[in-house]
N, C-alpha and C positions, 0 to 999 in steps of 0.2 A: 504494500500500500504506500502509495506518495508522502509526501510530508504535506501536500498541498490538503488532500483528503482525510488528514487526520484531525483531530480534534485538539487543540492545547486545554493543558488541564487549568490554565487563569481564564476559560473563555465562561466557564461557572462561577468569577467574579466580576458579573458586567458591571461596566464601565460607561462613562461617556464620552471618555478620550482615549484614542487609538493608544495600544501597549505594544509591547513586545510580542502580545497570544494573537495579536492581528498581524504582525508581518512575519510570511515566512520566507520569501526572501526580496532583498533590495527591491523596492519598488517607486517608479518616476513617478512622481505628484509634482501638480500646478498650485501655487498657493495664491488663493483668490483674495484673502485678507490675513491681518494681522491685530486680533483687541486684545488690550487690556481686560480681563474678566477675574472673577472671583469664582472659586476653585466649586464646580459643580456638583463634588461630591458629599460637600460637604461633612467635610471632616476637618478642612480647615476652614480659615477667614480668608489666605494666603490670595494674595491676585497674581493671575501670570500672563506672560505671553502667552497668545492662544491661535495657532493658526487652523483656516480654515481651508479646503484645497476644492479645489473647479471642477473634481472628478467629484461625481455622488457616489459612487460604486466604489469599494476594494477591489472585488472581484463578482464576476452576475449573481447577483440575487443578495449580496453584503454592502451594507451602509459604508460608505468612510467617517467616520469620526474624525470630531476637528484632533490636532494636537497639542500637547502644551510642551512649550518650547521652553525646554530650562535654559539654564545661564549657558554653557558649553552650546547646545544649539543656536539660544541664539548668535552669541561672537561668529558660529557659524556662518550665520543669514547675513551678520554685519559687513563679513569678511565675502560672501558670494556677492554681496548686493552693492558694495562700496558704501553703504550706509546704516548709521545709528538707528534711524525711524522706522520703527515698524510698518508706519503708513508707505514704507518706501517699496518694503517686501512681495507685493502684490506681482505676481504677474511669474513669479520666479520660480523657474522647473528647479525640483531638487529630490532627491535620490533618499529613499528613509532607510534604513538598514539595521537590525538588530545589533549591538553589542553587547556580547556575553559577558567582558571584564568593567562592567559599571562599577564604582565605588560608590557605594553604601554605607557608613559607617565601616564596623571592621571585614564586612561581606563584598561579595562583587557579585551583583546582578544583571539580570537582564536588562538591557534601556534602548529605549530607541536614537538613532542618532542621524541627523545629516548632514551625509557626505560632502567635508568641504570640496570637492571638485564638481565643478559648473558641469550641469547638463549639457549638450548643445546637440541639436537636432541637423541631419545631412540637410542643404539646400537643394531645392529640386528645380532644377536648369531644361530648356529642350534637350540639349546636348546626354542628361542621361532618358535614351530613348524609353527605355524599358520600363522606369518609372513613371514618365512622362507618361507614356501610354495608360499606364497603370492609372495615372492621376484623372485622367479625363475621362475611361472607363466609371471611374470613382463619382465623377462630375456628372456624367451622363444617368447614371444611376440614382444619384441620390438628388442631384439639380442644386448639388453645393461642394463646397471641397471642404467643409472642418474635418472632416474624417481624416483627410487628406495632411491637412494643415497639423493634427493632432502628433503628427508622426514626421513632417517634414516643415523649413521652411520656405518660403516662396518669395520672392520679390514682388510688389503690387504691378509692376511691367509684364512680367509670368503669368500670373494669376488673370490678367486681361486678355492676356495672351492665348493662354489654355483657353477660357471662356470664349473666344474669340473660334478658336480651330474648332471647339463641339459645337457651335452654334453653325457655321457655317457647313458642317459634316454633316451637318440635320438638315440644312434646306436642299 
């Protein structure tokens, strides 16, 4: 059986923010905001950084829960993002991943962390055909490209451009 398939035994302590029993391995998240909040669980007063990400889904038919971004995460974000303001953070692909050596007091637990290196998605040019192809397939299909966009980026020249070659392939 997968690891994907199996069950973590903290998934029987729900939660309102993503842990460690939700990722099983690295996964690219969009983070759509960044607030200030007070600690949901209620077990403290504590307020934290709290991010929220653009995917709804983990995985089909699992919620994503926002995260809460400790001190080490955030320097992370500060250091991805070239800035202090969480309000800045929006918009910014980044890579969650479990770490098994968290310091805890005298323990080392599981924690979630992300990875200081910058996502960056391939650009999709005419020049790779095969993608290309792929893209406007994509277009013609669904009569948009975020699918498309979700996994590559485009130049607004491109993106007119592709729109340009389906529209005229159809008349």
């Amino acid at each position: 059986m997968s690891e994907q398939a199996k069950t973590h035994y903290r998934k029987a302590f729900d939660s309102p923010y993503l842990s460690s029993a939700d990722i099983v391995e690295p996964t690219v998240l969009t983070i759509a905001k960044v607030t200030l909040e007070t600690d949901k669980t209620k077990k403290t007063k504590d307020v934290f950084n709290t991010a929220y990400f653009a995917e709804k889904e983990l995985r089909p038919g699992e919620k994503l829960k926002p995260m809460i971004l400790n001190a080490t995460n955030s320097k992370t974000m500060k250091a991805l993002t070239g800035s202090p303001y969480i309000e800045d953070w929006a918009g910014t692909r980044v890579t969650v991943y479990v770490d098994t050596k968290v310091r805890f007091g005298n323990s080392s637990v599981e924690g979630l962390r992300i990875s200081p290196t910058r996502v960056t998605k391939p650009v999709l040019t005419p020049a790779s055909i095969q993608a290309w192809n792929n893209a406007k397939a994509a277009y013609k299909r669904d009569g948009d490209l975020r699918k498309v966009l979700e996994r590559m980026d485009m130049s607004e020249e491109h993106r007119q451009q592709l729109i340009s070659e389906c529209v005229e392939a159809a008349a």
